[in-house]
C-alpha positions as CSV (number, residue, x, y, z in Angstrom):
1,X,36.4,2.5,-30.8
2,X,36.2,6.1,-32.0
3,X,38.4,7.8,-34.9
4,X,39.7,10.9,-34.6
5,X,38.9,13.1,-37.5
6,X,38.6,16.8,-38.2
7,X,40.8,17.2,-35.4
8,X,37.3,16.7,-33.5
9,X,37.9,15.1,-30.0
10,X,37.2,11.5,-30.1
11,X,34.0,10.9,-27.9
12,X,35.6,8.6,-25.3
13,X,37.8,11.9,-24.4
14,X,35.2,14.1,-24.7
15,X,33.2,11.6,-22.0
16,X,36.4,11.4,-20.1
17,X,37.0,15.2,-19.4
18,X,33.5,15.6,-18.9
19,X,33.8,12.9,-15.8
20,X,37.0,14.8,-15.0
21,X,35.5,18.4,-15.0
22,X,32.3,17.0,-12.9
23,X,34.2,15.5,-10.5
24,X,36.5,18.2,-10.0
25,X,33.3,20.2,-8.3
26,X,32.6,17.5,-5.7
27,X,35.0,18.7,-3.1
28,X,33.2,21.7,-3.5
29,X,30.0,20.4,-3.1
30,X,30.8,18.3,-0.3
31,X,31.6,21.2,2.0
32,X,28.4,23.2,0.9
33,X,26.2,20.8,1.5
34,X,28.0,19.6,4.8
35,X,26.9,23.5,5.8
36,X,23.4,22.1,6.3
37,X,23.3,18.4,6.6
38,X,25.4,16.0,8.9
39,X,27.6,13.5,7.0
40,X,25.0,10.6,7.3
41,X,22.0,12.5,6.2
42,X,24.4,13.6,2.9
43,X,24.6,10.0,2.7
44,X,21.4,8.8,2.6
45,X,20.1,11.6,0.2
46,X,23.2,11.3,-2.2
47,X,22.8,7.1,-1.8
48,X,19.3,6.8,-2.6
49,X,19.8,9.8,-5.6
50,X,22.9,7.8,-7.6
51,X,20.7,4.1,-6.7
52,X,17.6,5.7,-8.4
53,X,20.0,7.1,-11.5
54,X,21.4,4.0,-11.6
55,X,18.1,2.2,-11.7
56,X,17.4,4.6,-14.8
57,X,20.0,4.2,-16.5
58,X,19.7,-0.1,-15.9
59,X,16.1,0.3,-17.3
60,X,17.1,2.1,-20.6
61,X,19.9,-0.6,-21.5
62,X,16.9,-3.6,-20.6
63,X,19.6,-4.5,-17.8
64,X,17.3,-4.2,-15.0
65,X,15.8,-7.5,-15.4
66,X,19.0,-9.2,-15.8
67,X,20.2,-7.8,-12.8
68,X,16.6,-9.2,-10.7
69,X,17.9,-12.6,-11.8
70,X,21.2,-12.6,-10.2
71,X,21.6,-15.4,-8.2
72,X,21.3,-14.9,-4.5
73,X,25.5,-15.5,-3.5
74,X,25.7,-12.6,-6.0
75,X,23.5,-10.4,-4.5
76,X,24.8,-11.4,-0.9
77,X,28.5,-9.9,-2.0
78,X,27.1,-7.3,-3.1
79,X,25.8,-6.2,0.0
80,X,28.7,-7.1,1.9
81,X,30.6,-4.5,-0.6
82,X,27.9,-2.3,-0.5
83,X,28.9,-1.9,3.6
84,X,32.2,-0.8,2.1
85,X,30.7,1.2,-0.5
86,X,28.7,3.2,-0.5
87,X,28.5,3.1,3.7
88,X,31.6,3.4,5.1
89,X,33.6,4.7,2.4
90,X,31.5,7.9,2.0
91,X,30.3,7.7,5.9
92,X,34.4,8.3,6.7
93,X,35.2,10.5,4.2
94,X,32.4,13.0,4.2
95,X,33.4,13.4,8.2
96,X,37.4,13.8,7.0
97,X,35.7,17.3,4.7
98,X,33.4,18.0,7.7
99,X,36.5,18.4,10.0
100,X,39.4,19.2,7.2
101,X,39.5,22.4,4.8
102,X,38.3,20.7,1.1
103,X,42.0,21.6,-0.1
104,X,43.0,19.0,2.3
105,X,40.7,16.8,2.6
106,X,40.9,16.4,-1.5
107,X,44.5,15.5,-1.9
108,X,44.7,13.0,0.7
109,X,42.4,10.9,-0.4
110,X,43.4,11.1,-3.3
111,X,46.2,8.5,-2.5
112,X,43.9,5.7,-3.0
113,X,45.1,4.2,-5.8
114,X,48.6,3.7,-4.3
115,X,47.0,2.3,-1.2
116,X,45.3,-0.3,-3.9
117,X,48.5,-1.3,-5.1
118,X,50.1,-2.4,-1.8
119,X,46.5,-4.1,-0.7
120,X,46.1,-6.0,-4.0
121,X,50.0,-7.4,-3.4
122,X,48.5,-8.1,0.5
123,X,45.3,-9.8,-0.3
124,X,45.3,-10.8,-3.8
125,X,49.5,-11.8,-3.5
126,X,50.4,-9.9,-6.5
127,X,53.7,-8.7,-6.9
128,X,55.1,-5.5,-5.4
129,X,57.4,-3.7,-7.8
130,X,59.8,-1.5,-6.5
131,X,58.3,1.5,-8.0
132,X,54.8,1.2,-5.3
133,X,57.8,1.6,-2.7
134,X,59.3,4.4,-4.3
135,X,55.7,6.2,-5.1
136,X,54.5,5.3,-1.6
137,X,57.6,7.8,-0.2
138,X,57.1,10.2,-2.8
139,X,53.2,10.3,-2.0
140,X,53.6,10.4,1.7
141,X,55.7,12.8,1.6
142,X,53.1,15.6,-0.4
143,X,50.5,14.6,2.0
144,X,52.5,15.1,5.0
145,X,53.2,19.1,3.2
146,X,49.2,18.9,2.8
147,X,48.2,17.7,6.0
148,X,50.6,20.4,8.2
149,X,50.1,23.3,5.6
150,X,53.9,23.0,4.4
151,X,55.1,23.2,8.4
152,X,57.6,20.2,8.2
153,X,59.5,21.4,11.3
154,X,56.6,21.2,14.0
155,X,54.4,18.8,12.1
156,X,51.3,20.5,13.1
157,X,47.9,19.2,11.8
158,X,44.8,20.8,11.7
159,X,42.7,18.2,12.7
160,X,44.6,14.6,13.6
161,X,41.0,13.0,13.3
162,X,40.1,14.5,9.9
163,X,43.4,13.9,8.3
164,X,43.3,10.0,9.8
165,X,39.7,9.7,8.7
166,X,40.7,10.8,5.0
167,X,43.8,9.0,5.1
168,X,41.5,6.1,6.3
169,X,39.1,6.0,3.8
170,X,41.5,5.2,0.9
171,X,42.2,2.0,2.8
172,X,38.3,1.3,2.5
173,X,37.9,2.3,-1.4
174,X,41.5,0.1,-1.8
175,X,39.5,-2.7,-0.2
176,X,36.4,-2.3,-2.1
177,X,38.3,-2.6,-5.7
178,X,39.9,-5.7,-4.6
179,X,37.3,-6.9,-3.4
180,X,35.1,-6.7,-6.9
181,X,38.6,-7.7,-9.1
182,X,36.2,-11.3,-8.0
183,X,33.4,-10.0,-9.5
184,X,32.1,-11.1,-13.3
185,X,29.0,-8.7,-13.5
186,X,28.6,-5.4,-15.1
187,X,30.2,-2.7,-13.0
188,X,26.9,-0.4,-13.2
189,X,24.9,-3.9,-12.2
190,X,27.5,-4.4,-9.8
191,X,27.1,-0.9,-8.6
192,X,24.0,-0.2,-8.2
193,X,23.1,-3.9,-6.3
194,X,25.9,-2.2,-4.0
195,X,24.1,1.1,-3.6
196,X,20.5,-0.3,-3.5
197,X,21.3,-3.2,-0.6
198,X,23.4,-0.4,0.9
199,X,20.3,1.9,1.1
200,X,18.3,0.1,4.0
201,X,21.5,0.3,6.1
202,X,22.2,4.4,5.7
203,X,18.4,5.1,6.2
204,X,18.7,3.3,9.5
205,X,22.2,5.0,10.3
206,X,20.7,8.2,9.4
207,X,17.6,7.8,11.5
208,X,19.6,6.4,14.6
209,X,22.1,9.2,14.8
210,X,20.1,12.2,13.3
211,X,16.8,11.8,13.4
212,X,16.0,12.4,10.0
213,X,16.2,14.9,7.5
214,X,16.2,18.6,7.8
215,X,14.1,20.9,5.5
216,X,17.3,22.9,4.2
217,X,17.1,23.6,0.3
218,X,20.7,24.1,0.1
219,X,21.5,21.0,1.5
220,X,19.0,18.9,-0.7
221,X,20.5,20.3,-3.4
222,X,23.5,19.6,-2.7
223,X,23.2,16.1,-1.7
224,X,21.4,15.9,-4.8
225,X,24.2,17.0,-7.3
226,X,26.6,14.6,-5.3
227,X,24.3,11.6,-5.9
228,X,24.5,12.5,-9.7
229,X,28.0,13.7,-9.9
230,X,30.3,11.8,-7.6
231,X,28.4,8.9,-7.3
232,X,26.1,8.3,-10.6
233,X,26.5,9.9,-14.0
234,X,29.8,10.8,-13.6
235,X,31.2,6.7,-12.9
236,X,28.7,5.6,-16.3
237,X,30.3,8.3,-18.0
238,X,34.0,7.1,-16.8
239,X,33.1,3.8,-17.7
240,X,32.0,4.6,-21.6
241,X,35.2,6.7,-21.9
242,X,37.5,4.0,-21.3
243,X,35.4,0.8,-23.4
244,X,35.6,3.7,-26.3
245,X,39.0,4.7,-26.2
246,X,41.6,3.9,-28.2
247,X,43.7,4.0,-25.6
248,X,42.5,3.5,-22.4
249,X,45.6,4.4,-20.9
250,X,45.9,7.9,-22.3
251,X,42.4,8.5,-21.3
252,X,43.0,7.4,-17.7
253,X,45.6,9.7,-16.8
254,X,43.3,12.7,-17.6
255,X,41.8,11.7,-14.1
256,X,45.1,13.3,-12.6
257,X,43.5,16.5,-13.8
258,X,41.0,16.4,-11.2
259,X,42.7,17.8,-7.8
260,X,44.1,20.8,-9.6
261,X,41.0,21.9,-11.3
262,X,39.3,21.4,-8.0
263,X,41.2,23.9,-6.5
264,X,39.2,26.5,-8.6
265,X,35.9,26.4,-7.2
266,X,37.3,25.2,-3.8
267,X,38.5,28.9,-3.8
268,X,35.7,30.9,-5.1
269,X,32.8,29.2,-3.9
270,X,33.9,27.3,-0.7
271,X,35.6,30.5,0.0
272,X,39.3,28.9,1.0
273,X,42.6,30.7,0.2
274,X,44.6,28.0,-1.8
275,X,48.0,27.4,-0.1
276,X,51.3,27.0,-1.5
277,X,51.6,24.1,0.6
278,X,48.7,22.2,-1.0
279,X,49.6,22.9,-4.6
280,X,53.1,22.1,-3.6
281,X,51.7,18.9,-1.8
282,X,49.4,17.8,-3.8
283,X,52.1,18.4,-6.9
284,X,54.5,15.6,-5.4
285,X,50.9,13.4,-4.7
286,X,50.5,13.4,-8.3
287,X,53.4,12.7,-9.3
288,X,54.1,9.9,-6.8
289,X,50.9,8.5,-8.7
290,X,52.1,9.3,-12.0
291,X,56.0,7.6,-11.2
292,X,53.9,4.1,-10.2
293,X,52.1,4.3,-13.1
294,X,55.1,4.6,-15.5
295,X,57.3,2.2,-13.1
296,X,54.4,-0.4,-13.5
297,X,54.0,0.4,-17.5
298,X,57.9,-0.1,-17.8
299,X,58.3,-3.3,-15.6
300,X,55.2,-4.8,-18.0
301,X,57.1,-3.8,-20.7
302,X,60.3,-5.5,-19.7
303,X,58.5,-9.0,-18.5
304,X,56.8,-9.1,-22.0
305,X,60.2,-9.0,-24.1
């Protein structure tokens, strides 16, 4: 835990809006790089980029060891979730940017975490307050003003596909995280055995549906960047942020930051005029999101006292 003096930051928010800030840019990078390669050759590259990171960082903690001595049901699960994660999650959602503008694509899958609440009452029979049911209209609702660019009268979508394909993949990340709540190991162990047993899987996707990999610059370095950024430095840094905070809490909610900064370089480098519609939908997202959390904080509250 980290004291705040000199009115410096503490360094778990300093890590925290670092993570925040980096993966504000992804959207952005996803539709560069989606310019050059095809959704499962940005997988493979950005896969086997955060496994090696991973593998790095593992090897200067003296983890990597204790990760080789796993025991083997451990390292089966692991590849089961890896088939969630990193394959299908980032398979589906990379194709929702390849057919949606980023300042779509971005908001709606951005409704994951609400999606987790009603799967972990599903599948893991906790309790569903009242508040996931309120959120859950509240959210809907900005994504529907997203998804049809504010045109609530026609409901006109860009692409039905691309905004069931985001939509789709928060059901897969929801799935993931319930799926490791069972898990006891160190989520960067736990993560990279998911990316690594993952890796085979891609390269044979990739190679079956592409061909291989072009020689594009651009898109190497792009793939690159999300391998480090979405999927690799950026979750180790997340992690640190909230074991060091004083309160995790606080330091979660900057994650809501996130959407709205990555309007920024969604604009000036993706080249997208920002809509009303998606600041206005993505507005009532967040605060859907926001409204759970607080309902669930208050309902905790009352149940302690």
């Amino acid at each position: 835990m980290t004291s705040h003096r000199g009115g410096r930051l503490p360094a778990g928010t300093i890590q925290a809006l670092a993570a925040v800030l980096l993966w504000s840019t992804v959207a952005t990078a996803f539709k560069l790089t989606l310019r050059h390669f095809s959704p499962t050759q940005l997988l493979l590259v950005s896969t086997f980029v955060s496994t090696l990171f991973l593998a790095v960082v593992l090897l200067a903690r003296g983890q990597l060891r204790q990760v080789c001595a796993l025991p083997g049901r451990i390292w089966l699960r692991s590849a089961g979730l890896g088939l969630l994660n990193p394959c299908l999650y980032y398979l589906i959602l990379f194709e929702a940017y390849n057919r949606l503008p980023a300042q779509q694509a971005q908001p709606l899958n951005y409704t994951w975490a609400l999606v987790l609440a009603w799967l972990s009452a599903l599948l893991l029979k906790q309790r569903l307050l009242r508040w996931d049911i309120v959120a859950g209209f509240v959210c809907y609702g900005g994504v529907l003003v997203v998804a049809t660019r504010g045109d609530l009268r026609t409901f006109a979508f860009d692409d039905v596909i691309g905004v069931a394909l985001a939509l789709g993949s928060t059901l897969i990340w929801a799935l993931y995280w319930v799926g490791v709540t069972r898990d006891s190991i160190d989520p960067v162990q736990r993560l990279f055995l998911n990316f690594l047993l993952a890796l085979p899987v891609v390269a044979i996707l990739c190679g079956v549906t592409t061909g291989g990999l072009p020689i594009s610059w651009p898109g190497w370095a792009g793939a690159i960047y999300v391998g480090l950024f979405e999927m690799g430095l950026t979750f180790v840094l997340w992690l640190s942020a909230l074991q060091r905070a004083a309160n995790a809490s606080r330091v979660a909610n900057l994650v809501f930051l996130s959407p709205f900064l990555s309007l920024v370089p969604i604009h000036f480098l993706v080249g997208e005029r920002i809509e009303m519609a998606t600041i206005l939908g993505l507005g009532i997202i967040v605060f859907g999101l926001l409204l759970q959390k607080w309902g669930t904080a208050r309902e905790g509250t009352a149940a302690s006292t």
